[in-house]
Every structure is written in C-alpha cells, then in structure tokens.
Legacy VTK file of the C-alpha trace (Angstrom):
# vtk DataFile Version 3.0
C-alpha trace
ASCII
DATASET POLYDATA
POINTS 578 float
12.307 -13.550 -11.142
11.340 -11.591 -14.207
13.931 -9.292 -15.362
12.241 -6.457 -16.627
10.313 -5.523 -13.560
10.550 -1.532 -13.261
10.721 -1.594 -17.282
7.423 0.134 -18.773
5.241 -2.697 -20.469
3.930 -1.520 -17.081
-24.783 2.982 10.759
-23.858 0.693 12.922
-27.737 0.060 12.579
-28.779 -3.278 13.726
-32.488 -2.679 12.289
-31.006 -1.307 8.886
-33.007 -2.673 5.867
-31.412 -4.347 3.255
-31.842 -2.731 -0.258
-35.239 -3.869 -1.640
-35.065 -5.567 -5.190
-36.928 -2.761 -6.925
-36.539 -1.208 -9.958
-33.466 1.569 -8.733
-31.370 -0.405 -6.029
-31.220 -3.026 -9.005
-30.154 -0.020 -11.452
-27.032 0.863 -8.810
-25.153 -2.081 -9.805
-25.652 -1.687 -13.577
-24.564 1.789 -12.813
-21.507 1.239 -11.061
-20.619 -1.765 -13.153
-20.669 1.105 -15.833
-18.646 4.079 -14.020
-16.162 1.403 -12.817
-15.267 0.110 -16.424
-15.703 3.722 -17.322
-12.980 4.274 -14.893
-10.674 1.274 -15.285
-10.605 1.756 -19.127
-14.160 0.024 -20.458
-13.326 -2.503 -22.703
-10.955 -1.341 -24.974
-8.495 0.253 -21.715
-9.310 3.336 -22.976
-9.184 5.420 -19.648
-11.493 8.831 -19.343
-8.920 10.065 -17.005
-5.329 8.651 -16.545
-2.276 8.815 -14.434
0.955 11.059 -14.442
1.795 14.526 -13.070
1.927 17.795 -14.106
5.760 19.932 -14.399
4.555 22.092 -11.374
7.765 23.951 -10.240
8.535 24.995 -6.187
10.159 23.213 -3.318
8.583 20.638 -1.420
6.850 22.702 0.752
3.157 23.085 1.545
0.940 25.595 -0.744
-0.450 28.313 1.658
-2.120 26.608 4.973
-3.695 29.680 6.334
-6.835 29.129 4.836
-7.661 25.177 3.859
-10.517 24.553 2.308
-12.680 21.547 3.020
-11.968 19.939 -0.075
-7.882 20.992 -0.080
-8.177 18.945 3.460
-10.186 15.679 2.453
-7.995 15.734 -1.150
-4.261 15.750 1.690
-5.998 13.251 3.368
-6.782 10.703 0.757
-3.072 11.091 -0.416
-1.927 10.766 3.204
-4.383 8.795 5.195
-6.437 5.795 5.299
-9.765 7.809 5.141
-11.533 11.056 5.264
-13.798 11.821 7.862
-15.363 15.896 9.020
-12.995 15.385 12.239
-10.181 15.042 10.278
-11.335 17.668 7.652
-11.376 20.225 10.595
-8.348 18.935 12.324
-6.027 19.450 8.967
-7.739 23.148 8.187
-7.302 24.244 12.159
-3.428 22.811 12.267
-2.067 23.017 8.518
-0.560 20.316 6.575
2.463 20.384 8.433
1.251 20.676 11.951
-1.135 17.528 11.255
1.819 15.415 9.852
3.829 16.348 13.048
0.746 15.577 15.122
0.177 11.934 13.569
4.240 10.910 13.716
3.651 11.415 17.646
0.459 9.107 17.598
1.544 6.540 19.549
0.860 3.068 18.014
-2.471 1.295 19.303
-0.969 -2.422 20.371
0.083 -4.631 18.129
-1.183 -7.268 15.081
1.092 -9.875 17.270
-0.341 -9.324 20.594
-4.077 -9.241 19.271
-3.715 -12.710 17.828
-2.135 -13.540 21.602
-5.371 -12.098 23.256
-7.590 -14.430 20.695
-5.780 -17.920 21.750
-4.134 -17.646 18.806
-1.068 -18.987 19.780
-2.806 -22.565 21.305
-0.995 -25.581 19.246
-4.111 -26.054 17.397
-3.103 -23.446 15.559
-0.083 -24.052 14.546
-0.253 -24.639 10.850
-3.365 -22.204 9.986
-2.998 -18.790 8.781
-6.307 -17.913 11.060
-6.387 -14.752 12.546
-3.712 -13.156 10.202
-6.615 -11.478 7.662
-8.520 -10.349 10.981
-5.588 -8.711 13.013
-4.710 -6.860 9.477
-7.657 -5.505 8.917
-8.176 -4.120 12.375
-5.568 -1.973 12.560
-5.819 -0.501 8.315
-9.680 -0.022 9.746
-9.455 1.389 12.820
-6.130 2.140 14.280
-6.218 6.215 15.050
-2.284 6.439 13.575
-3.776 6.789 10.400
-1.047 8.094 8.234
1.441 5.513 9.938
-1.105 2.742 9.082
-0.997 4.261 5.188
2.637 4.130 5.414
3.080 0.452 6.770
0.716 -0.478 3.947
2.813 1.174 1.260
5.617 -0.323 2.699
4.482 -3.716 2.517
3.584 -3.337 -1.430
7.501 -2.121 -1.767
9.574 -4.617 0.282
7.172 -7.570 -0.581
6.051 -11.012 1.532
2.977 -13.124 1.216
1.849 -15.350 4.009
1.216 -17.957 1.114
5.155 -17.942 0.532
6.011 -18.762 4.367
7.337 -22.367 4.200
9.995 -24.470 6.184
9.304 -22.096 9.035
7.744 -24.050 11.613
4.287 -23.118 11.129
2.755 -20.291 12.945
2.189 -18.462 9.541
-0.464 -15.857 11.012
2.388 -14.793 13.386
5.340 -14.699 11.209
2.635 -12.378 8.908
1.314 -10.100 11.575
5.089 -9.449 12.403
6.725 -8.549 9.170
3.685 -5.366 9.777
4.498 -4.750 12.928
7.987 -4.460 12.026
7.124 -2.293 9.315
4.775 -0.023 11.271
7.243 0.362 14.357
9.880 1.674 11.551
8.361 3.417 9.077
8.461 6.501 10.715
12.301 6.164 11.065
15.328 5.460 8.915
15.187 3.206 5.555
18.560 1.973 6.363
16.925 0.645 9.442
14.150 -0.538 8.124
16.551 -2.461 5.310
18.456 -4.199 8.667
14.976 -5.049 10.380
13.510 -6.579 7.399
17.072 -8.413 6.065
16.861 -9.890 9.737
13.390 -10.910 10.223
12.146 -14.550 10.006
9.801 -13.712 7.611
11.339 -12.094 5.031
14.348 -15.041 5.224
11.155 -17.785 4.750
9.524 -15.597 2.281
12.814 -15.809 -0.310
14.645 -18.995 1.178
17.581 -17.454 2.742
16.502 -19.177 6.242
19.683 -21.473 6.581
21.056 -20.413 3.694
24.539 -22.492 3.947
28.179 -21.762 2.605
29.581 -22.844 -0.539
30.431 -27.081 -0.828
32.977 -28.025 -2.494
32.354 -31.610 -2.499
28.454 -31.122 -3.242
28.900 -27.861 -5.382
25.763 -26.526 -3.613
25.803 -22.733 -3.683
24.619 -20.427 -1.488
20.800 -19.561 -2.329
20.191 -16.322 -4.481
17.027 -15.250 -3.637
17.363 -12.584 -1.670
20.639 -11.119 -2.584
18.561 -10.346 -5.889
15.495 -9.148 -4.626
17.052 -6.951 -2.153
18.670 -5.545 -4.663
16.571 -5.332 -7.587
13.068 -4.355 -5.435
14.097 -2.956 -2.096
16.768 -0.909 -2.608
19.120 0.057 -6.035
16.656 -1.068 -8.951
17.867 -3.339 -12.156
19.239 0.545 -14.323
20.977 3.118 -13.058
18.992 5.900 -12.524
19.620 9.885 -12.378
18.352 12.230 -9.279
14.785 12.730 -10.785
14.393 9.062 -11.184
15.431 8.790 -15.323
17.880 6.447 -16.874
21.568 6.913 -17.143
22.215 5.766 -20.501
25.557 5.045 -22.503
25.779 4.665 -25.965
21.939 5.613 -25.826
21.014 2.284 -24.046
20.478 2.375 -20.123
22.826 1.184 -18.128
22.320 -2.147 -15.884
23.052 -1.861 -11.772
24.286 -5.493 -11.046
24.968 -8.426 -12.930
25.266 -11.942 -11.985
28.595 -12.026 -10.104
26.767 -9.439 -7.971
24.155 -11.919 -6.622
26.675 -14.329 -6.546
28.808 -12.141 -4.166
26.093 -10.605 -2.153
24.402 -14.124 -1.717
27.859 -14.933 0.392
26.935 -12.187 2.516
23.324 -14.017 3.240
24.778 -17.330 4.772
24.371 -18.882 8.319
21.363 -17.162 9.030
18.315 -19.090 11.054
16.070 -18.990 13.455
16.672 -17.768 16.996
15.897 -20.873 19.329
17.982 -19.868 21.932
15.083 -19.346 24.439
12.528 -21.578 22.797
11.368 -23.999 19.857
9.100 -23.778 17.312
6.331 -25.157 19.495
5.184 -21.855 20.591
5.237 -18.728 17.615
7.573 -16.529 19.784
10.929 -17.272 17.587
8.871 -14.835 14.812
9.404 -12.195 16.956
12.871 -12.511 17.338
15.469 -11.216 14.510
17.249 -14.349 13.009
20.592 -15.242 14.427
24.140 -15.916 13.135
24.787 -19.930 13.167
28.982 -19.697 12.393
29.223 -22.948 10.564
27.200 -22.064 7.885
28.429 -18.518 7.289
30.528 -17.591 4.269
34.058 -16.210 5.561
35.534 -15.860 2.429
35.663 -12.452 0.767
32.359 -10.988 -1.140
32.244 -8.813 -4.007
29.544 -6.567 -5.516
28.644 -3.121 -6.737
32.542 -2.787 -6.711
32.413 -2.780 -3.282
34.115 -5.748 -1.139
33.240 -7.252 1.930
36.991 -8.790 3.582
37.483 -12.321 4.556
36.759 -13.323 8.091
33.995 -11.232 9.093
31.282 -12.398 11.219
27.997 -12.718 9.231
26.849 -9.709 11.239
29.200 -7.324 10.275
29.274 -8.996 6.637
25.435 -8.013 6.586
25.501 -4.686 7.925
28.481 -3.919 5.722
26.701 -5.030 2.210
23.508 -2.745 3.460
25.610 0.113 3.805
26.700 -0.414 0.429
23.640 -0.925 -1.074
22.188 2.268 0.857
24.952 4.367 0.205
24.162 3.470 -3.782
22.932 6.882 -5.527
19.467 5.032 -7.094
18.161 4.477 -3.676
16.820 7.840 -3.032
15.149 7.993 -6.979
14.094 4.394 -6.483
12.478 4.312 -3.486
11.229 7.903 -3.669
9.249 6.938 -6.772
7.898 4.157 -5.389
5.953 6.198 -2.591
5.305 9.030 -4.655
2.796 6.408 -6.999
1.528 4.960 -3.583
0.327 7.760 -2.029
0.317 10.271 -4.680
0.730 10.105 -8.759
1.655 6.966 -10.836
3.635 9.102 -12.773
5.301 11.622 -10.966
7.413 14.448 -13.062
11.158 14.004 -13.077
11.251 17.621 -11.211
9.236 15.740 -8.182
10.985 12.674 -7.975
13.997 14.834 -7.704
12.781 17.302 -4.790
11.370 13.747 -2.869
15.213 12.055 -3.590
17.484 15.178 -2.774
15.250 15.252 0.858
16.065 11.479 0.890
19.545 12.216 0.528
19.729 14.659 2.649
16.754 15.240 5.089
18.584 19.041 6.168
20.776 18.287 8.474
23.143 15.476 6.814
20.808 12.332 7.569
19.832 10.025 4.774
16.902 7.993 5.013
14.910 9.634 6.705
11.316 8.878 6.366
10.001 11.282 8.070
11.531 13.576 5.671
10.901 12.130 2.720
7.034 11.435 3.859
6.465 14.950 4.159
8.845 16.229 1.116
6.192 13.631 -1.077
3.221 14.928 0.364
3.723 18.432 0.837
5.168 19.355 -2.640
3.968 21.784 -4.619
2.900 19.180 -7.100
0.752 16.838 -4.450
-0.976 20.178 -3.088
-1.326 22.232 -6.163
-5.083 22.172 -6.949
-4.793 22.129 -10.735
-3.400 18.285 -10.220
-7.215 17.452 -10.077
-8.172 19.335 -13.812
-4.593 17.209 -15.355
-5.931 14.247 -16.885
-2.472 12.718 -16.703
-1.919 13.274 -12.562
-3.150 10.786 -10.082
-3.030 7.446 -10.028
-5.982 4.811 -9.637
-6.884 4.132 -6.154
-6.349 0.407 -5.260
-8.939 -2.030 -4.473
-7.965 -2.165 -0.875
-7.893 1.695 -0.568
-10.955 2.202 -1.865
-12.609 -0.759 0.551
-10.548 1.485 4.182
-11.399 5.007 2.696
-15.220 3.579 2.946
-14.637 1.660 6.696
-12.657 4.551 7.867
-15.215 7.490 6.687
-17.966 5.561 7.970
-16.496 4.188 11.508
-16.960 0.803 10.541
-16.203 -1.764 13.124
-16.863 -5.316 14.737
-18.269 -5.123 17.782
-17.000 -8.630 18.733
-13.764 -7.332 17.979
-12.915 -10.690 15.523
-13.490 -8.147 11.941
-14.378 -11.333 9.596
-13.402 -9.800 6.304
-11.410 -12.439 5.612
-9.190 -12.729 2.592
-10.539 -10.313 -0.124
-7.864 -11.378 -2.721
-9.913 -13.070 -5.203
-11.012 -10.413 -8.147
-14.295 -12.295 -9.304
-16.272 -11.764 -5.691
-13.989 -9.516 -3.652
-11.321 -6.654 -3.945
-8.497 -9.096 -5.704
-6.100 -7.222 -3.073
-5.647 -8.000 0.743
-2.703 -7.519 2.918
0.481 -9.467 2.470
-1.305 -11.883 0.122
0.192 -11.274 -3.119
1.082 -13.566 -5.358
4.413 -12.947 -5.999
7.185 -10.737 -4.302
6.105 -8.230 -7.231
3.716 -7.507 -5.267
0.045 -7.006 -6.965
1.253 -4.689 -9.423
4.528 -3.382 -10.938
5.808 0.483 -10.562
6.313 0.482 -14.259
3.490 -1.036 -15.509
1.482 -0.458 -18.652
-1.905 -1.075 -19.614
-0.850 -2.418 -23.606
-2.983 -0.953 -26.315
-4.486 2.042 -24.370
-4.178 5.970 -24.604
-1.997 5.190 -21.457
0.781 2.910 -23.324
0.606 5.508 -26.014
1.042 8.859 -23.782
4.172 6.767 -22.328
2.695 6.586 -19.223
2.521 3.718 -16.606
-0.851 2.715 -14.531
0.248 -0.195 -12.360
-3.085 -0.462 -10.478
-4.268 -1.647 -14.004
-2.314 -5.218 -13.956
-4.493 -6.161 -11.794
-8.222 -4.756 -13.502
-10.593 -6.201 -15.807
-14.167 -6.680 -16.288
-14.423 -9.914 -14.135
-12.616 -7.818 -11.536
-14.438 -4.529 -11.572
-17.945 -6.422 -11.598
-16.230 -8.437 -8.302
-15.506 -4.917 -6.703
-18.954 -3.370 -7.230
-20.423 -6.595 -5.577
-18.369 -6.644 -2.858
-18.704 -3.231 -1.540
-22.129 -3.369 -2.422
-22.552 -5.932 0.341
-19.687 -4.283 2.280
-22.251 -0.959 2.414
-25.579 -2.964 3.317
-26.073 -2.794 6.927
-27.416 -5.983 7.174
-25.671 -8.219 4.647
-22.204 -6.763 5.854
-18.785 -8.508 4.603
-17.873 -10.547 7.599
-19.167 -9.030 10.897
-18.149 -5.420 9.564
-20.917 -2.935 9.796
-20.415 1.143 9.166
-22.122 3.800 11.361
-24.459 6.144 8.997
-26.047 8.192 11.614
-24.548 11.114 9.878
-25.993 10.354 6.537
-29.289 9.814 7.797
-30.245 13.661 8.406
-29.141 13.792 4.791
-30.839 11.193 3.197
-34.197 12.380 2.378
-32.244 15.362 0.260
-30.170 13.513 -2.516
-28.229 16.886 -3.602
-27.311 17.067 -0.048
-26.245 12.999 0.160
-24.273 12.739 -2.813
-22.453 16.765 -1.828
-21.824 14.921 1.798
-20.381 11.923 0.307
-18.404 13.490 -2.892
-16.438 15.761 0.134
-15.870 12.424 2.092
-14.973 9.710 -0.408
-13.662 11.695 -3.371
-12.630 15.280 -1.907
-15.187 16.804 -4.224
-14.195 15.703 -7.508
-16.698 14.253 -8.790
-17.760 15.490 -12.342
-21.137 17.369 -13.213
-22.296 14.502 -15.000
-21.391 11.728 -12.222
-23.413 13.974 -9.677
-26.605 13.984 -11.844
-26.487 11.064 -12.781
-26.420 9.840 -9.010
-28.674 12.439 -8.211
-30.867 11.319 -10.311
-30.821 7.874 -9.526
-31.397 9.049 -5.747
-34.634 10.964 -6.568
-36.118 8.189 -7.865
-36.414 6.045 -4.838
-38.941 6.352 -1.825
-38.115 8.344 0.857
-39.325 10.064 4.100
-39.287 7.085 6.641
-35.361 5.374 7.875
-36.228 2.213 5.754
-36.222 4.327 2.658
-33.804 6.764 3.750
-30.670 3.580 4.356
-31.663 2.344 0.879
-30.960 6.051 -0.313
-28.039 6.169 1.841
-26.847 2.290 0.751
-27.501 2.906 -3.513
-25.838 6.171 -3.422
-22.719 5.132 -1.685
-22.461 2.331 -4.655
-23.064 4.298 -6.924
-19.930 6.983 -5.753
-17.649 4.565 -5.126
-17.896 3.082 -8.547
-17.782 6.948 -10.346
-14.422 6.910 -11.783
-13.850 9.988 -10.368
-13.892 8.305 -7.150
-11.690 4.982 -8.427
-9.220 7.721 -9.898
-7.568 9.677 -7.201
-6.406 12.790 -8.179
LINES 2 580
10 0 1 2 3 4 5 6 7 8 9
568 10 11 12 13 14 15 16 17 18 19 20 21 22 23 24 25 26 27 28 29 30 31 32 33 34 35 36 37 38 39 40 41 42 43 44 45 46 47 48 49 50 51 52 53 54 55 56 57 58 59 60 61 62 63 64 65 66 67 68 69 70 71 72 73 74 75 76 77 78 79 80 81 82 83 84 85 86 87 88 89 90 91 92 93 94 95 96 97 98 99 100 101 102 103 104 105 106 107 108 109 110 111 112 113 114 115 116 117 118 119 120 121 122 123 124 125 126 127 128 129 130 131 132 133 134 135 136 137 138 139 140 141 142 143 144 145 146 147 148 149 150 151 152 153 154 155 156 157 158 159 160 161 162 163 164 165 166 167 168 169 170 171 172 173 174 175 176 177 178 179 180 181 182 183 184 185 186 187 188 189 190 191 192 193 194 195 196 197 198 199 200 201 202 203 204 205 206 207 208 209 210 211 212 213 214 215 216 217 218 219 220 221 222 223 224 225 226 227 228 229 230 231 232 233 234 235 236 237 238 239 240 241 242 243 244 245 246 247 248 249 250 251 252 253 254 255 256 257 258 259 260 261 262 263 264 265 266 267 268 269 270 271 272 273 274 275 276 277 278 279 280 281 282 283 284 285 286 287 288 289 290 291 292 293 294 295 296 297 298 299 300 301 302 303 304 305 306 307 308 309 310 311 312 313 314 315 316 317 318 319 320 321 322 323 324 325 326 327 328 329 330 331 332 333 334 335 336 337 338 339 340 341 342 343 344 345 346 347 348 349 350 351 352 353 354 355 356 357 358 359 360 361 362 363 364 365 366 367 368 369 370 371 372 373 374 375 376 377 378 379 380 381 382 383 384 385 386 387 388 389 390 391 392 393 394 395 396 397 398 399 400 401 402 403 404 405 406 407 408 409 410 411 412 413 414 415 416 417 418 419 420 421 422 423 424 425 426 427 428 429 430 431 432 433 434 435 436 437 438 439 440 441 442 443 444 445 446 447 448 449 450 451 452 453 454 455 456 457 458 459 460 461 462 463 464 465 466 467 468 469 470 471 472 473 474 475 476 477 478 479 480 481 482 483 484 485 486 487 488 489 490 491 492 493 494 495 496 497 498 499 500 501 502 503 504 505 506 507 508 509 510 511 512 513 514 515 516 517 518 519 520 521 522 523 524 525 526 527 528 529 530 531 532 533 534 535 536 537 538 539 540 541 542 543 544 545 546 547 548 549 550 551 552 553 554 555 556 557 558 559 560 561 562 563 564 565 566 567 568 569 570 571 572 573 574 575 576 577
C-alpha cells in the first residue's frame, strides 16, 4: 500500500414525456457540461470556489435554533442527511438542530440489506458466485430508508474503514452477502462506540477476505512463511492512528522540523501476530448457504500466534488466546492520542469541509476523547460536536471560498432520489453499479478500487489555485472532463421520467404547480438541492434557459421541470457544498 496516503499531493409519472430534441433541452447538457467543469476546475483545475474552512471561534454547539430559517434547515440537512425535502425543512425549524439529531438516533432501522436479498431468493445456490442483488439492496436503503442521518453515517463510514465487493476472494462465494453485511454492520454501530465498531469490523468475514487475514496462520519455522500483513497495516494506517503523529487539532508533531512517523515495520510485524488463527465460523453450517457472513469469524487455536507481540510500545504477553490478543491490540490502538484527530477529520470532510480549521478538528477530537461524561468514542458525540459547531452552522461558511468541500458523485445522485421520493415500485431499484466515470457517477457503494477508498483525505488537485492555497480537495482524484460529461448524462437520464436509470423513477407532483413559472422552479429547487446558494448568475442563466421553452400544458411543463433540474445539479454551486 502506498505510503504517503494522508500526505497532501492530495413524478412518479408513468405518462411523463421524455425531453423533446429541440433547440433548449439540447442546450441543458451543453450547459451543465459547462457549470460542472466550471465547478470541478474547467480545464486547467482552476476551481471558482474551493474547499477549506474558515477560523470561526465557539464551542461545538448549535448557533441560535429559535428561529431556523428555511435555508439554515436544508444547508444542516445536506451536511447531515441524505437529502432535503419541505418535510424535513419544517421538521428541523419546529425541533432545532439538536432535537432533530436526537429524534433521528431513535429512528429505528428499516430491516436489513441482508434480509432483503433473503426475501429476493437471493440466497438459492444459483447464486452463489454472483454479486447480484448487492448494488440493489444498497441503493434501497441510501434512497429510501427514513433513518436518514444513520444512512449518511453508514456511508461515511464505509469510505473510512474501506472494502470492495470486487476484493472478496477465497471466501466461499456469496459476495452480495458478505457486502450487504459489512453495511449492516456498519449501520447497526455507527450510532455507538468506535472502539466497537473497530471489534465488529476486525471480526467480520468481510473485512478478513477484503485484506487476507482469513486464516491468517502462525509463524513456520521450517517454511519461513510469516503471518500476513495486510491488515495489521491498514488498521493501523486507515482506521485508526494514521502513518504521523498528529496534535489535538489534527497537525503534525514534528521533531527536528520533520513529522514524526506512528509505526514502523516491526509494528506490523508485531501486530500481524495478533491477527492469526482467525476463519470462518462453520460451526453451525458450510459455505453452501451465505449464513457464515453473518457470523463474526472465530478463533481456530492451531493457527494462532502465542508468542508475545510488540507494537506502539505496547506488548501483548505470551499465551493469550487470540481473543484476548485482539481485543488487547484494539485497546491499544484506541487508546493512541491520533485517533480522536484522525478519525475526527475524516468525518468532518465527509459531511462537512475538506479542510476543516485546526480550531474544529480540535473541538470534534476533545468530544471524541471525552464525550462529557468520561466515554471515548462516542459517536453520537462526536456526530453532533461535527455538525453542530459553530463553524458547520455559521452562515458566513457559504460566502468563504475556501469552506466546503465538493459533494461526491454518489451524494449528489441520493440528494436528487431523496428530494424527489424516488422509488421502484417493484421494489428490485435497478441502478446497478454506477462506478464507471465515462457513463455513470464513477462512485457506488463498497465498489472502490482500492482500500483507499475513491479518494484520499489529503488529496490535492496538482497545479491548481487549490495545491497552491495548501489546501486538499479529495473529491477531485476522482474528476475530469470524461467524468463530469459521464455525470451530466447520467442524471440527465436519472431525471427523465421515462428513460429512468434502472427502474428508478422520482415523484414531481410538487414541481408541477411550479413549472409554468421558471423564477418559481429554479427558487423551489435552489432551496431543495443546494439550500439556496446558488449564485445570481447561475439563477439567470437557468432562468433563462427555462423561459425559453413551451409551456402551459404537463408535456411542456415535465420538460421544464426535467431541463431545469439538469441544469441545477450541474451549477457548481450545487456540485460545491458549502
């Protein structure tokens, strides 16, 4: 694995018309194809607005709640949900930012990925080695589960502590289950403690396929075969301490003005002791049916490492059971300083700023320490310490050209689906995978290419105002003109009622009333899809567009409805979330 990885280099309408091939509908893709490059840098990665934060000052606590406005409300819920609807508008200006976290941690989880691909016959033999169903179940819940801040969570999660179905090998087979899983286990934890969540996922039959620790076998001395590496690097580097030391607000401790490295190799080499003699759990069944997925992995005593293990300083005695051994090296790695400004960081650029000041990392990383009554870990905490911060709520976030952080292909795609109620009424959501960047979103869940994931935290854009302001972008790894051109297609046909992507179709009833009045349209959907920050010149130049085409009769008024949705979700104020 690369070594410098967190180094800066970094309606439903089943008579909807399709839109006609005249003159303006044609225009909307030339359009967006514009904004988006406008957006994503053009071609020189020049961005008109970047990423990074502003040095707001105040404890993480919410700005005033007593009077939200609707844009305050849809802006919290872009940072903290999957999608902005009125509903939810209302319901986060009647409760208060605080109130409406407390009310979505109770919102029980609606079933799981696992037991949906059960209900579809999933789990018949013929299915055994195909990864069909795993895109569908996925999608369902990011589209329409109503837990939609644990949903955004799980998501995150999954982009921090990495697997890829593609990566799944020598497990058997039943690669749609061992997927649909590793987010279940996510989603039924992320509301909990990390420590927890490092023990579920160090433990799960995924994860151990996904970086070959799945019968991982003791040192032989008359082979010289070493225990595999994989993990005991990745947990440490990605999922928990980071490759340099860090301070409290996430900056390097240096010496002798060079930063200073958390592990070496004798590290691995004494944490990957720690990883043998785990495999599957066939103690109530084989590999013929998918249920050993489900089941944490289990301790097989000939294989485990009973020597003594050594790393971060810390040692693990001789003649431990693997268990212990395991939970023993987590502790140590959790009870490492860097986790908190690690993983703290990490969250803040998902659901908030790509480059959050050291002053916020700090506030998000003391709560992890410490979530007020001695408890570290806690995501609940920490979730709330990110999101209601002075920095995340302060308004003048949206007028800093270096705050925010550019919204993901795959967020963009659910904050569409979810504002729009977009469903499959034979409840089988055909999206597919949408991870190729030429015709699609180059992003779909758990399909990254390597344990990376799509992006890196620190990465930067080379030769852009970005690299130069010393600030990192890490949505841009994965944009370019090939890929923005994809996107603009994609939703384009995503949008169109009758073209669809898969057997996905959005409700517009709403719009319709709208439609005939384009200020009105593009006001409706600048609250909705970019919590009114569009610029002057995006909205008449939309506007504009809008007036230009036929309206007056529901043919005309879904081609209005269809062209300006393109055209807002290609506006770089839109594809830059602020």
């Amino acid at each position: 694995m690369p070594y410098d990885q967190d180094q800066p280099q970094d309606m439903t309408q089943a008579n909807a018309p399709s839109i006609a091939s005249n003159r303006v509908p044609a225009l909307t893709t030339t359009l967006a194809t514009s904004f988006a490059l406008s957006a994503c840098g053009g071609e020189n990665g020049s961005p008109s607005t970047s990423t990074t934060s502003s040095n707001l000052a105040g404890p993480p606590a919410a700005i005033n709640t007593t009077a939200i406005s609707e844009t305050q409300a849809a802006r919290f819920l872009l940072q903290a949900s999957m999608g902005v609807t009125r509903e939810q508008i209302q319901r986060v200006q009647s409760l208060g930012y605080n109130a409406w976290l407390d009310e979505q941690f109770a919102v029980p989880s609606n079933g799981t990925r696992w037991d949906w691909l059960v209900k579809k016959g999933m789990n018949a033999s013929t299915y055994r080695t195909s990864q069909a169903g795993f895109d569908s179940c996925a999608w369902r819940k990011l589209i329409s589960s109503p837990d939609t801040l644990r949903q955004r969570i799980t998501l995150a999660l999954s982009e921090i502590l990495v697997v890829s179905i593609q990566g799944l090998v020598n497990g058997g087979g039943w690669k749609a289950f061992a997927a649909a899983n590793y987010l279940d286990l996510l989603e039924a934890n992320c509301f909990g403690n990390y420590r927890d969540i490092l023990q579920k996922v160090s433990t799960s039959t995924t994860m151990s396929l996904y970086l070959t620790y799945r019968g991982n076998t003791k040192y032989n001395p008359t082979t010289g075969a070493l225990p595999d590496e994989n993990y005991a690097r990745e947990v440490m580097q990605l999922f928990s301490i980071g490759l340099i030391e860090l301070n409290l607000d996430g900056s390097p401790v240096t010496k002798n003005g060079l930063p200073v490295e958390t592990y070496g190799l004798d590290d691995i080499t004494g944490l990957a002791r720690v990883f043998t003699g785990w495999d599957f759990d066939l103690t109530t069944s084989n590999t013929s049916t998918p249920d050993y997925h489900k089941r944490p992995l289990r301790q097989v005593a000939t294989k485990h490492e009973y020597g003594s293990s050594t790393f971060l300083g810390k040692s693990i005695p001789a003649n431990v059971s693997g268990e212990v051994a395991l939970s023993m090296s987590l502790d140590i790695l959790f009870a490492h300083p860097n986790v908190a400004p690690f993983i703290s960081r990490q969250l803040i650029q998902r659901l908030v700023t790509s480059n959050p000041s050291p002053a916020y990392i700090a506030r998000v990383a003391t709560v992890f320490n410490n979530n007020g009554i001695g408890v570290k870990g806690d995501m609940k905490a920490v979730i709330k310490a990110i999101l209601l911060d002075n920095e995340a709520r302060d308004t003048s976030g949206t007028s800093n050209a270096q705050f925010g952080k550019i919204r993901e292909p795959m967020m963009r795609f659910l904050g569409w689906a979810r504002s729009f109620a977009a469903t499959s009424k034979a409840d089988t959501w055909l999206i597919g995978d949408t991870s190729d960047a030429g015709t699609k979103l180059g992003q779909s869940p758990l399909r990254s290419p390597t344990v990376f994931n799509y992006f890196r935290p620190g990465y930067v854009p080379p030769n852009t105002s970005i690299a130069n302001a010393n600030l990192v972008a890490p949505e841009m790894q994965i944009v370019n003109e090939s890929s923005v051109v994809g996107y603009v297609n994609f939703m384009q046909a995503a949008i169109n009622g009758s073209r669809g992507v898969g057997d996905l179709t959005a409700n517009y009833q709403s719009l319709l009333l709208l439609a005939d009045n384009a200020n009105t349209l593009v006001a409706e959907l600048n609250l909705l899809l970019a919590a009114n920050q569009l610029s002057t010149a995006s909205i008449a130049l939309i506007t504009n567009a809008i007036n230009s085409m036929r309206s007056g009769v529901d043919t005309y008024r879904y081609q209005r409805i269809y062209a300006a949705l393109t055209l807002v979700m290609a506006s770089p104020e839109f594809i830059v979330l602020k």
